[in-house]
KOLGU-4560 file (N, C-alpha, C; in nm, 3 decimals, padded with zeros to 5 digits):
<recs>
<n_xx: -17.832 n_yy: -12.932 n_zz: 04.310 ca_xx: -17.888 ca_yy: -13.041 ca_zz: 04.231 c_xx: -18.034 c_yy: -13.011 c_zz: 04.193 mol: A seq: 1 type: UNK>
<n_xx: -18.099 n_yy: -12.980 n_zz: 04.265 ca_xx: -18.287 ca_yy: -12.941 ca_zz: 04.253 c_xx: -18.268 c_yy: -12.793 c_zz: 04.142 mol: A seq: 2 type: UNK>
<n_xx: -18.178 n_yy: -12.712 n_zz: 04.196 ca_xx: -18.195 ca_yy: -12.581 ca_zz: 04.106 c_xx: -18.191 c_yy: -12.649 c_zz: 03.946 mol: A seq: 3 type: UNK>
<n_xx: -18.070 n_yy: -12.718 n_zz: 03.956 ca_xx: -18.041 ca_yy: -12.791 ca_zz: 03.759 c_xx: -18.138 c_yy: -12.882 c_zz: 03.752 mol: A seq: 4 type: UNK>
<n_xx: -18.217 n_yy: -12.984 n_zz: 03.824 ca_xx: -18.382 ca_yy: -13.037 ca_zz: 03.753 c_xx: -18.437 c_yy: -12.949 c_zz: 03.731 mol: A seq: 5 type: UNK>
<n_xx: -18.512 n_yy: -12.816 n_zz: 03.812 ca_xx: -18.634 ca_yy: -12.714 ca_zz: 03.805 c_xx: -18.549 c_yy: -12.635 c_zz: 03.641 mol: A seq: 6 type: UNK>
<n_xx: -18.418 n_yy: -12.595 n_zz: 03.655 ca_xx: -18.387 ca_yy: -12.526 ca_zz: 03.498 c_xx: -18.377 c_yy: -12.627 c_zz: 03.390 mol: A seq: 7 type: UNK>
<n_xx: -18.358 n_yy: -12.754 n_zz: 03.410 ca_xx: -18.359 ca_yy: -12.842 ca_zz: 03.287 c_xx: -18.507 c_yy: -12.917 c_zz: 03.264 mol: A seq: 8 type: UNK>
<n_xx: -18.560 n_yy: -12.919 n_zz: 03.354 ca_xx: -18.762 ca_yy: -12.918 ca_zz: 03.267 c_xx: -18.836 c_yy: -12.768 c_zz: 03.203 mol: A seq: 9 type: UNK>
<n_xx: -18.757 n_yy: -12.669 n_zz: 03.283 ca_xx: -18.813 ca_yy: -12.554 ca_zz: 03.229 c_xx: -18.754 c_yy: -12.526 c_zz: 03.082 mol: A seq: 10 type: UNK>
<n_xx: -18.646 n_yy: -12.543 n_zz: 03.052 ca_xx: -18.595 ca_yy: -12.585 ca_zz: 02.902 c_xx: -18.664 c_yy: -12.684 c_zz: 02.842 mol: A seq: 11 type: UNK>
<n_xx: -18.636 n_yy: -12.849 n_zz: 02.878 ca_xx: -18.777 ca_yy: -12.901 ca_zz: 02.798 c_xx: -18.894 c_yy: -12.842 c_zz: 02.779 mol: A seq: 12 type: UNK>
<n_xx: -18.970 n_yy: -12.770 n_zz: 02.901 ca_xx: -19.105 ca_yy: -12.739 ca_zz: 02.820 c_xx: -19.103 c_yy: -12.672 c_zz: 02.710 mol: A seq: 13 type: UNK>
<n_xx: -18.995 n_yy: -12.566 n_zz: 02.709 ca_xx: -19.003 ca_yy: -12.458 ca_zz: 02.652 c_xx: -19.005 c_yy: -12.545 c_zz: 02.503 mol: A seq: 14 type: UNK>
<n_xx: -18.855 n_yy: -12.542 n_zz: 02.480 ca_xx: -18.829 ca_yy: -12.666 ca_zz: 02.362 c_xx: -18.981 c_yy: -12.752 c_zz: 02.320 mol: A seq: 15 type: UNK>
<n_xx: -19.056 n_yy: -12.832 n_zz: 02.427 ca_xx: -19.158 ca_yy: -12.899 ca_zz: 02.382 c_xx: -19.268 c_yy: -12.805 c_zz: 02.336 mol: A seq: 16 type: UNK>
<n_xx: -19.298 n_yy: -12.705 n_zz: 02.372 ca_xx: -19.414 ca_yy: -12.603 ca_zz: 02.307 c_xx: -19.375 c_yy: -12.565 c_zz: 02.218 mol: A seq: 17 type: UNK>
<n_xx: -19.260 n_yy: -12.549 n_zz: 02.162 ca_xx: -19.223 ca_yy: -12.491 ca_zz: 02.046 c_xx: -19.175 c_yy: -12.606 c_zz: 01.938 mol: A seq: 18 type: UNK>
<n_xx: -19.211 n_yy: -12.665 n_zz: 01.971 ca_xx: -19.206 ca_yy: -12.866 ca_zz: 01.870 c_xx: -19.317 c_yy: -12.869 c_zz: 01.854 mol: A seq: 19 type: UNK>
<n_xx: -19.388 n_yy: -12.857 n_zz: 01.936 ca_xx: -19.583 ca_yy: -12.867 ca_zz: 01.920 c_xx: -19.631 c_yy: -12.769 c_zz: 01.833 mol: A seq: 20 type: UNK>
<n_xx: -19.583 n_yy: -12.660 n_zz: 01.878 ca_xx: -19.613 ca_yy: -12.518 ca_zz: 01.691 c_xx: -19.558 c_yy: -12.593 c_zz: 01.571 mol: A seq: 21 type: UNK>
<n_xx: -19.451 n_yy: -12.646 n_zz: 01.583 ca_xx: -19.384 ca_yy: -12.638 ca_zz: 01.435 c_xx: -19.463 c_yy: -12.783 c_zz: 01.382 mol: A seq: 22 type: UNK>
<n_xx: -19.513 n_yy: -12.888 n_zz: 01.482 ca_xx: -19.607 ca_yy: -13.000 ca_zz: 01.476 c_xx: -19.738 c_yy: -12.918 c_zz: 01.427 mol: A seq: 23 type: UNK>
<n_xx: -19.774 n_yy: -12.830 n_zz: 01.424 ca_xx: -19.914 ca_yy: -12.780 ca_zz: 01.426 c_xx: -20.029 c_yy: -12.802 c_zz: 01.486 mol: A seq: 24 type: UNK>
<n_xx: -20.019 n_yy: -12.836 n_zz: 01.608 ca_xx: -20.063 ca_yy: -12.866 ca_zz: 01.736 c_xx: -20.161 c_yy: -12.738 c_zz: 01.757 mol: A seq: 25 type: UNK>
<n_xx: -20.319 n_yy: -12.817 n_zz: 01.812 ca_xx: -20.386 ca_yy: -12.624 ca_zz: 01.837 c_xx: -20.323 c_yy: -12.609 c_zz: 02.001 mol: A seq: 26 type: UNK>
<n_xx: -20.377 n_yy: -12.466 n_zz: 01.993 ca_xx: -20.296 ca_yy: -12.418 ca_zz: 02.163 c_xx: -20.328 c_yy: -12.510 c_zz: 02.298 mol: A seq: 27 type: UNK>
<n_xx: -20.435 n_yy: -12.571 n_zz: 02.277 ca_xx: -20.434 ca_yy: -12.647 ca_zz: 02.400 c_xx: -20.338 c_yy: -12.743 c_zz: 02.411 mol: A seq: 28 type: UNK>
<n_xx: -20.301 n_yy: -12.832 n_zz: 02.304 ca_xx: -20.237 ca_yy: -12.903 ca_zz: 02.307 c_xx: -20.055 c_yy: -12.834 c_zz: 02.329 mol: A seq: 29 type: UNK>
<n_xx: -20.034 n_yy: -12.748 n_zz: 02.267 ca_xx: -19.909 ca_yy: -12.706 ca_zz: 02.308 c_xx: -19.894 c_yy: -12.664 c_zz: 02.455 mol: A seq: 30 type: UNK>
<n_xx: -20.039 n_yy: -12.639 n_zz: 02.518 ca_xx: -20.005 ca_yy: -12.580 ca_zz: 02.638 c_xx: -19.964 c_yy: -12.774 c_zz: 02.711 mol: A seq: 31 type: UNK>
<n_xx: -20.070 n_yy: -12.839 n_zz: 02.707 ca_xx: -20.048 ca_yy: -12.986 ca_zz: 02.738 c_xx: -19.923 c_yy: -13.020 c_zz: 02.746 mol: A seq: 32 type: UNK>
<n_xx: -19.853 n_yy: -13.002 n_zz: 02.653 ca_xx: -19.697 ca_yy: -13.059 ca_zz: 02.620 c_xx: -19.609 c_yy: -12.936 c_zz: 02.699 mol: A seq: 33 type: UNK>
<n_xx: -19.655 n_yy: -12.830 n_zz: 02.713 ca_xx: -19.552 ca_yy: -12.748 ca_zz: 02.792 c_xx: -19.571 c_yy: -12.727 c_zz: 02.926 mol: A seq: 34 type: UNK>
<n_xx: -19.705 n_yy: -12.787 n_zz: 03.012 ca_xx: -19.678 ca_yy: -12.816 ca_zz: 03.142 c_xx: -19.620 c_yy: -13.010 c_zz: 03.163 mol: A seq: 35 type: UNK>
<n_xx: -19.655 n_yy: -13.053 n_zz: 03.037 ca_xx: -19.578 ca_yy: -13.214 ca_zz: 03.077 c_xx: -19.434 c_yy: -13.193 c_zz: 03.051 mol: A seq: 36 type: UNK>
<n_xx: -19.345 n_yy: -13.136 n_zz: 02.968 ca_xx: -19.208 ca_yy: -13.068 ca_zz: 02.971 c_xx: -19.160 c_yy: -13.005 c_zz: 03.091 mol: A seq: 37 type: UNK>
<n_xx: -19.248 n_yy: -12.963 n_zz: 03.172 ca_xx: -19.195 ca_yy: -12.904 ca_zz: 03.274 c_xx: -19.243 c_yy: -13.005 c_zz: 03.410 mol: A seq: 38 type: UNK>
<n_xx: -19.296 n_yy: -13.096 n_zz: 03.388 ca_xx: -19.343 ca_yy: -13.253 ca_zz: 03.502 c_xx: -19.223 c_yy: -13.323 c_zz: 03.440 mol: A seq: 39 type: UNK>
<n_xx: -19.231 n_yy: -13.374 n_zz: 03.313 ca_xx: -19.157 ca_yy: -13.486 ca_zz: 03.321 c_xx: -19.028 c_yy: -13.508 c_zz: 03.237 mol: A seq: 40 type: UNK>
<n_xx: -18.997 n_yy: -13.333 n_zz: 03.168 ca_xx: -18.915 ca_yy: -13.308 ca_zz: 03.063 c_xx: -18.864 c_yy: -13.390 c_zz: 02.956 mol: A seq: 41 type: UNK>
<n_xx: -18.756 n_yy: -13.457 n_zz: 02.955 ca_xx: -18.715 ca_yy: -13.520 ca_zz: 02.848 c_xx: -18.773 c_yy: -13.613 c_zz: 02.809 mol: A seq: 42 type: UNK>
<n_xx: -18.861 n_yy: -13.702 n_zz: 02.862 ca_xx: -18.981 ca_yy: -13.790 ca_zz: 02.849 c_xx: -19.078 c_yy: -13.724 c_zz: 02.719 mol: A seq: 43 type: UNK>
<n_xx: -19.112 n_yy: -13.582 n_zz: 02.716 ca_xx: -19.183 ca_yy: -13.554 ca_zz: 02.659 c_xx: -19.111 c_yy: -13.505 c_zz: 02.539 mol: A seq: 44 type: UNK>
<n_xx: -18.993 n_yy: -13.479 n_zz: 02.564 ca_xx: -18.938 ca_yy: -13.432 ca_zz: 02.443 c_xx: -18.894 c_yy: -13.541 c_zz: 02.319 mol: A seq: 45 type: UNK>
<n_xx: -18.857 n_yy: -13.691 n_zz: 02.382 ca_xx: -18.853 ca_yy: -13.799 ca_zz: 02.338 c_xx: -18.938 c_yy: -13.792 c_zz: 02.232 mol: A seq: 46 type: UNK>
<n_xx: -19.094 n_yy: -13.782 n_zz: 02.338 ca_xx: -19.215 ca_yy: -13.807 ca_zz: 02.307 c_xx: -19.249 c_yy: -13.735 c_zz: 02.130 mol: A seq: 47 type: UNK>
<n_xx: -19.239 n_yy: -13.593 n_zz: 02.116 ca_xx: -19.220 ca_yy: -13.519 ca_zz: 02.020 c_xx: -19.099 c_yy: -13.528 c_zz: 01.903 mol: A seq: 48 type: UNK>
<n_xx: -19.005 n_yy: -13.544 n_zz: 01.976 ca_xx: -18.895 ca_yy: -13.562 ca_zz: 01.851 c_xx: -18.959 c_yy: -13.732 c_zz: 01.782 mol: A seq: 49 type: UNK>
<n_xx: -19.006 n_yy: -13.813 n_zz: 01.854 ca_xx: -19.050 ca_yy: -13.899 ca_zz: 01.758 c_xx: -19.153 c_yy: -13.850 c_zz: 01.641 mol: A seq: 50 type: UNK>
<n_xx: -19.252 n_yy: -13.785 n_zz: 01.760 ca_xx: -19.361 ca_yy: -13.719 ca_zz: 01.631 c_xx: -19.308 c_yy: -13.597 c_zz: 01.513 mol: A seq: 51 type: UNK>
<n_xx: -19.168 n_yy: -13.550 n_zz: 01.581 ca_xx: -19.127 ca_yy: -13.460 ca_zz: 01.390 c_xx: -19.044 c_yy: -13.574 c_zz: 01.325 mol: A seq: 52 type: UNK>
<n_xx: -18.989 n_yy: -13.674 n_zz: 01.367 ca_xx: -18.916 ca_yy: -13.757 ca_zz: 01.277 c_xx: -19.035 c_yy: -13.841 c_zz: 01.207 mol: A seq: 53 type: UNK>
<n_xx: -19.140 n_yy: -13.899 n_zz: 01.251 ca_xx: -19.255 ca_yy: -13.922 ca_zz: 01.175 c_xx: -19.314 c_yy: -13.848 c_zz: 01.069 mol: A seq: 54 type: UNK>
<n_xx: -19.319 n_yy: -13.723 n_zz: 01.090 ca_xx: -19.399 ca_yy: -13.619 ca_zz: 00.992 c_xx: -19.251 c_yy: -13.607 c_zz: 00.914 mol: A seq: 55 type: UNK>
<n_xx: -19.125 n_yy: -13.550 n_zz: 00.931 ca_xx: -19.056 ca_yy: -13.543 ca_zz: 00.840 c_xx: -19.041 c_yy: -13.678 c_zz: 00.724 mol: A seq: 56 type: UNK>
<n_xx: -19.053 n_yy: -13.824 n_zz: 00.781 ca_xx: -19.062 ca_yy: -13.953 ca_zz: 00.689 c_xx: -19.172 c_yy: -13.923 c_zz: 00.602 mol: A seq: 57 type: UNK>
<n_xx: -19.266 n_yy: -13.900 n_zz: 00.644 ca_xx: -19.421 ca_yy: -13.921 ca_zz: 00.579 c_xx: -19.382 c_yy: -13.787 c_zz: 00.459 mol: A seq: 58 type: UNK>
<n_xx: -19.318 n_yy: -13.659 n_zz: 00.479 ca_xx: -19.368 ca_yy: -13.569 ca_zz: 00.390 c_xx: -19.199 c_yy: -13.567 c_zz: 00.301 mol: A seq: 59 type: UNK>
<n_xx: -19.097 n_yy: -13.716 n_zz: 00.318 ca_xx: -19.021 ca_yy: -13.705 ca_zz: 00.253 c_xx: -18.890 c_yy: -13.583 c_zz: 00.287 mol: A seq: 60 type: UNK>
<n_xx: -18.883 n_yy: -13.527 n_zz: 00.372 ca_xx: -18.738 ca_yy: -13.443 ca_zz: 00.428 c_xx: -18.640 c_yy: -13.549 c_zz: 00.458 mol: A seq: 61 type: UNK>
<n_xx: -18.498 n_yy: -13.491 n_zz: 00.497 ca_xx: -18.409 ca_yy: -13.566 ca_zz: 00.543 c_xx: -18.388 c_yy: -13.567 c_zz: 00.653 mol: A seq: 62 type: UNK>
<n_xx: -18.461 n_yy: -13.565 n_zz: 00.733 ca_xx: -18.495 ca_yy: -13.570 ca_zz: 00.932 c_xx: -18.563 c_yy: -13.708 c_zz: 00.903 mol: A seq: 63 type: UNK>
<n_xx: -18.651 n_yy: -13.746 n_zz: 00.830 ca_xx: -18.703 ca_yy: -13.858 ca_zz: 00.840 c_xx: -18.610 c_yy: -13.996 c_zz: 00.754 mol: A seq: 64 type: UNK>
<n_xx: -18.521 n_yy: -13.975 n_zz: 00.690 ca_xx: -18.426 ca_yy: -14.084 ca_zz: 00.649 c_xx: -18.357 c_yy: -14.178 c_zz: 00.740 mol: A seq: 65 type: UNK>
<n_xx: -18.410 n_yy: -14.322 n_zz: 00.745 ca_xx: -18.351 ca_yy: -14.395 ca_zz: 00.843 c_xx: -18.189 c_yy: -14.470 c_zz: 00.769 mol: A seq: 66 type: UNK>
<n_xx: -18.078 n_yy: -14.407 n_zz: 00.835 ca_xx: -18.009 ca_yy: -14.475 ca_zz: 00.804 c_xx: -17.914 c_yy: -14.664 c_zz: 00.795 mol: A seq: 67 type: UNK>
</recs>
């Protein structure tokens, strides 16, 4: 049970630092989000997929279309 938490935050972080690049986040901040991905994982990933569904609404893509 502990081995699948420690590998499923280490996937969130990862996932969350690499949401924070494509956010354009400077490096501190991606590092921020990739030790809180690995504290509190899906919490933070929540956290981010709200912030690309925001930026995709604002710049008009279809990630941001509320159906």
């Amino acid at each position: 049970m502990r081995d699948t938490i420690i590998v499923s935050n280490v996937s969130c972080s990862i996932i969350c630092a690499k949401w924070a690049l494509d956010l354009g986040f400077n490096q501190f901040r991606q590092i921020l989000y990739l030790v809180g991905g690995l504290i509190f994982g899906p919490v933070m990933l929540l956290i981010l997929y709200i912030f690309l569904v925001t930026k995709a609404k604002k710049e008009g893509l279809t990630g941001g279309k509320i159906v």
